[in-house]
C-alpha positions, 0 to 999 in steps of 0.5 A: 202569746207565742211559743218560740222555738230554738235554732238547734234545738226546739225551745220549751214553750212558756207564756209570754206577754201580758193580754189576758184571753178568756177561759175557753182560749186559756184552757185550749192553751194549756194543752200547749203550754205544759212544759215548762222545763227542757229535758235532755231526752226532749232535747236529743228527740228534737234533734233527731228529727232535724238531723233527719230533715238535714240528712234528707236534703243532703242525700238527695244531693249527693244521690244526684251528684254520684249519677251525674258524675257517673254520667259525666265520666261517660259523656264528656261532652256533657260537660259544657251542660253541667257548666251551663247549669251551675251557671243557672244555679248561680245566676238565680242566687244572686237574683232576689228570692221568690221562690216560695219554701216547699210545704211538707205534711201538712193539711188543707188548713195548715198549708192555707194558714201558713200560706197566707203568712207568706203571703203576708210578708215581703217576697225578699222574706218568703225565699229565706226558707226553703222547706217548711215541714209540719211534723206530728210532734215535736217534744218541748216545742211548737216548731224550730228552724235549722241553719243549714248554709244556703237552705235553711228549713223550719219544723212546726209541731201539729200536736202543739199547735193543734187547730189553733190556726192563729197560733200556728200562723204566730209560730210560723212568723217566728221561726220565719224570723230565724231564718230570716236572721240566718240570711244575713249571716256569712255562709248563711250561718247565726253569729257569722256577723247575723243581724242579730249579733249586732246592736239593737238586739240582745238589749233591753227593752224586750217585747216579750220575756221570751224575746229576752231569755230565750231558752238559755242554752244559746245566744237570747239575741237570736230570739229577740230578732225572731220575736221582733220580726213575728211583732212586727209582721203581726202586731206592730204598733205594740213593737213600734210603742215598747221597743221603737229602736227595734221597730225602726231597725225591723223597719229598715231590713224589711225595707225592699230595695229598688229592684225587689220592690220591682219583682213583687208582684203576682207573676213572680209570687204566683211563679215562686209558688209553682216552683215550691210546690213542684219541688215537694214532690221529693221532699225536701229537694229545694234544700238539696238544690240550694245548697248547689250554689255552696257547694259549687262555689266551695268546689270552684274556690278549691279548683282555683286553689289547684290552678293557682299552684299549677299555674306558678309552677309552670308559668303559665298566665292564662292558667293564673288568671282563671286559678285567681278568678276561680277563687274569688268567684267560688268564694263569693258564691259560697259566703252567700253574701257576696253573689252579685260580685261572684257574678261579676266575675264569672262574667270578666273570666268568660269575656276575658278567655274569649278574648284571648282565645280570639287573640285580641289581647294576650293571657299576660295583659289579661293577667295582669288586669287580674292581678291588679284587681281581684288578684289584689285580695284573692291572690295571697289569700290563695297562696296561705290556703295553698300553703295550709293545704301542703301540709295536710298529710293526704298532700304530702310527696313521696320520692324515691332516691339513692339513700331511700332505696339504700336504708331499704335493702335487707328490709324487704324482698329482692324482688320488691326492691327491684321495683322501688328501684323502677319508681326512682326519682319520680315524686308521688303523693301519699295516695299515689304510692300507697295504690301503687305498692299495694297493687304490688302486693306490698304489705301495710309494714312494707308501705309504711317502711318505704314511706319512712325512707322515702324522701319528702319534697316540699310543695303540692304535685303538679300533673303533667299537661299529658302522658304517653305510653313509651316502650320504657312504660311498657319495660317497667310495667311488663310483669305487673299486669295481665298480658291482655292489659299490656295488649292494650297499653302497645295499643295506645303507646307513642299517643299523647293523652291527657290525664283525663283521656287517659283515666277515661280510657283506661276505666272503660277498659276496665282498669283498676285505680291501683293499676292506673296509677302505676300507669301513670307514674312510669308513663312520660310526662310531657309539659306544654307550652300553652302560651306559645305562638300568642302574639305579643303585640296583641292588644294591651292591658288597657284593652284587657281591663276594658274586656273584663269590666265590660264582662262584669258589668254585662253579667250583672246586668244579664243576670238580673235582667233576663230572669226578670223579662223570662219571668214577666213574658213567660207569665204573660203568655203561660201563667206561672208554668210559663213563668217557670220556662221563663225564668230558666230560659232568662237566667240562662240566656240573660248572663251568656248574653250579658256578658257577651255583650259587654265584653264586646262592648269593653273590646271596642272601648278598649281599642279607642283608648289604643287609638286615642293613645297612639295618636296622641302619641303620634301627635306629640311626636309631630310637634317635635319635628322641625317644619 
């Protein structure tokens, strides 16, 4: 007999099944069993506490991401580090899960119970959960898990399952078996194409009543996957007699593959086990870092995005190829399902920029590699989302023109018209000219006015490559700043400075956003080059595509290979705090290594094929000319 628990919200606990218990266990279970209806009032408690749980490991994120990114304004140089680590985080999110969920409030005997259900299960199984937290009470129910994308999280119910251990050990199982449905969804969310939106689930036979209702306020299907997967992990052979399509598919997904078949074993068991209790020091941190690979992968995706406009404006090819890779990386990170092949092309984009940057082949024939590969889904993707993200009102330009500064005459001050004169012909977005005119003091009916007038180009803005402060800036900036302000702008003027220098600069200085921004519009823009003085005669597409295939294969390899050696030695040597070491070290060393050297493998095949190529040519030429 289970109480079974909601996704969302906690389920009401009814009976189920049909073995009889005797008169002591019945009555310790109706203590439990009592309600038999949900309420409301229950309902919006039991969310309460999971958006408690959700919010706690998304402000330990965002706590860590306000003073990394403080830290990184001030540290440029940091910067590499930050990507190294992304990197880390990437690579064990395509490594097979071992590490085990934190547990959070419970005592000797419940984290006893649960752990030994998760020792229990196949390791693959023990990585779905990131946090399991044993509330005092949760109204309507005995626990519940949470679908958050990357790190899902269960709540358990100590007045409901009492000290009841076996009870507790069922309700853990089951809510285990949601998360482990969440998984096999897109993003790691139910009905993204779960597992438990296809078929056997949701038909009959059922193993339980439970398992074919569910609460009836979301979809049966997701308990009828959780109760198979309890059934199966704790009672299989009453699965296997009254339900042998599910038994055959449950035995089919818990099937280990090959590799994580390989990693289940005590040193990687002992080392997950480490890592979750380390990570229960601040509760509910392992969520917070799961969610990393998400978010990193939605802001890699998007950064992409940004590259790609840039780079069909300005032309530049090495700038397309890494908006394209940036793309479809990011969002093979962020789907959850598509890891390995993120990896794969986190290890072509690194060899690819290597070789380039070594001249071995151009930025066109590496693009053109790209294109015809990656570029062939993420490509057009990106423009649509492009071409969505243009119409957003944050993103639309403004400009100043003739006509514009004509309808406004008479509408606002003298003075004022003066300065929108200054910004004639320049494009600025939304944010840009609101910081700008308020910093002029223009007033919100004087904003929207100038907006109203202002003409709206099409497309996204592209940020020149760098700025300089010219005797013209400081002309048209004279009387908008401080004179110890423009002190400072003579001081830097005629330097080519990116927007990144410039911003950092003008920051520690002490300048305000509205002031850079005015900086920036009046400041000239200067546009590089950066394909110029590449050798056109450098390498070949055949070369390129050699260099990228050896760089995604390497990193795959790397990846996997270096966390499992790391984990292996590391435990060998230090127990599970030297499987720790390992793994980090591994997973760090394993893809730059990796990728390296298949990239320089893929370098070396691909000059063969140059060679075989020419001297077939050669050869073909030879025969045509007379003896």
């Amino acid at each position: 007999m289970k109480i079974n628990n909601s996704v969302q919200n906690i389920k009401s606990p009814i009976l189920k099944g049909t073995e009889k218990r005797n008169e002591k266990e019945e009555v310790k279970d109706s203590a439990v069993i009592t309600l038999q209806k949900e309420t409301n009032e229950n309902q919006i408690d039991n969310l309460k506490k999971m958006k408690e749980a959700i919010e706690k490991g998304v402000n330990a994120l965002q706590e860590g991401a306000e003073i990394t990114s403080e830290y990184l304004d001030n540290s440029p140089k940091a910067d590499g580090t930050l990507t190294g680590a992304l990197q880390f985080f990437k690579t064990i999110r395509a490594f097979p899960r071992f590490i085990y969920p934190s547990l959070i409030g419970m005592n000797s005997q419940e984290r006893e119970a649960v752990m030994s259900v998760l020792d229990g299960l196949p390791l693959k199984d023990v990585g779905a959960v990131k946090s399991i937290t044993m509330a005092n009470s949760l109204p309507g129910g005995s626990g519940g898990a949470g679908p958050v994308p990357f790190s899902p999280f269960v709540l358990l119910s100590r007045d409901s399952v009492g000290s009841n251990v076996e009870w507790l050990k069922e309700v853990a199982t089951h809510e285990i078996g949601h998360a482990k449905d969440y998984e096999t969804g897109l993003f790691g969310l139910p009905k993204l194409f779960s597992e438990s939106s296809k078929s056997p689930w949701g038909k009959p036979p059922y193993i339980t009543s439970y398992a074919e209702t569910g609460p009836g306020w979301y979809p049966a299907e997701w308990d009828d996957f959780a109760e198979s997967f309890a059934y199966y992990h704790r009672n299989p052979q009453e699965l296997k007699a009254k339900c042998p399509e599910k038994f055959a598919r449950m035995e089919e997904l818990e099937k280990s593959g090959s590799f994580q078949g390989l990693i289940d074993n005590d040193a990687f068991r002992e080392t997950g086990k480490l890592m979750g209790s380390i990570m229960e020091k601040v509760p509910y941190l392992q969520n917070g870092l799961a969610m990393i690979s998400f978010i990193g992968g939605i802001a890699q995706a998007f950064k992409g995005l940004g590259e790609m406009r840039r780079g069909e404006k300005t032309g530049d090819e090495k700038l397309k190829m890494n908006a394209t890779m940036n793309f479809a990386a990011g969002a093979c990170f962020a789907s959850k399902l598509f890891c390995i092949p993120g990896m794969a092309i986190e290890g072509a984009k690194s060899e690819l920029n290597r070789s380039i940057d070594k001249k071995e082949i151009t930025a066109e024939q590496a693009n053109a590699v790209v294109q015809a590969t990656v570029g062939v889904i993420a490509g057009p993707v990106g423009k649509a989302i492009n071409w969505v993200i243009a119409k957003l009102p944050w993103n639309k330009l403004y400009e100043i023109n003739d006509s514009t500064i004509e309808n406004l005459t008479g509408q606002i001050a003298e003075y004022k018209l003066d300065f929108i004169n200054a910004l004639k012909d320049k494009e600025l977005t939304k944010k840009e000219l609101k910081k700008i005119l308020t910093k002029m003091e223009f007033t919100s009916d004087e904003i929207d006015i100038v907006k109203e007038y202002a003409d709206k180009p099409e497309g996204i803005k592209v940020d020149p490559a760098a700025y300089k402060i010219t005797d013209s800036t400081i002309e048209n900036i004279k009387d908008k700043l401080p004179e110890n302000k423009m002190d400072i702008l003579n001081s830097i003027s005629d330097r080519e400075l990116t927007e990144k220098e410039l911003n950092k600069i003008l920051d520690k200085l002490n300048f305000d956003r509205g002031e850079i921004a005015l900086i920036k519009a009046f400041a000239e823009a200067i546009e590089k080059d950066v394909t110029e003085g590449q050798n056109s005669n450098t390498g070949s597409v055949k070369r390129a595509a050699s260099v990228g295939i050896g760089g995604a294969a390497g990193a795959v390899a790397g990846g996997f290979v270096g966390p499992y050696l790391g984990v292996l030695a590391g435990f060998a040597i230090g127990g599970p705090i030297g499987g720790v070491v390992g793994l980090i070290a591994g997973a760090l060393a394993g893809f730059k290594t990796g990728s390296y050297l298949g990239g320089r493998a893929g370098n070396l095949v691909g000059k063969g094929l140059e060679k075989l190529i020419e001297g077939e040519v050669n050869g073909n030429n030879d025969k045509d000319k007379p003896l």
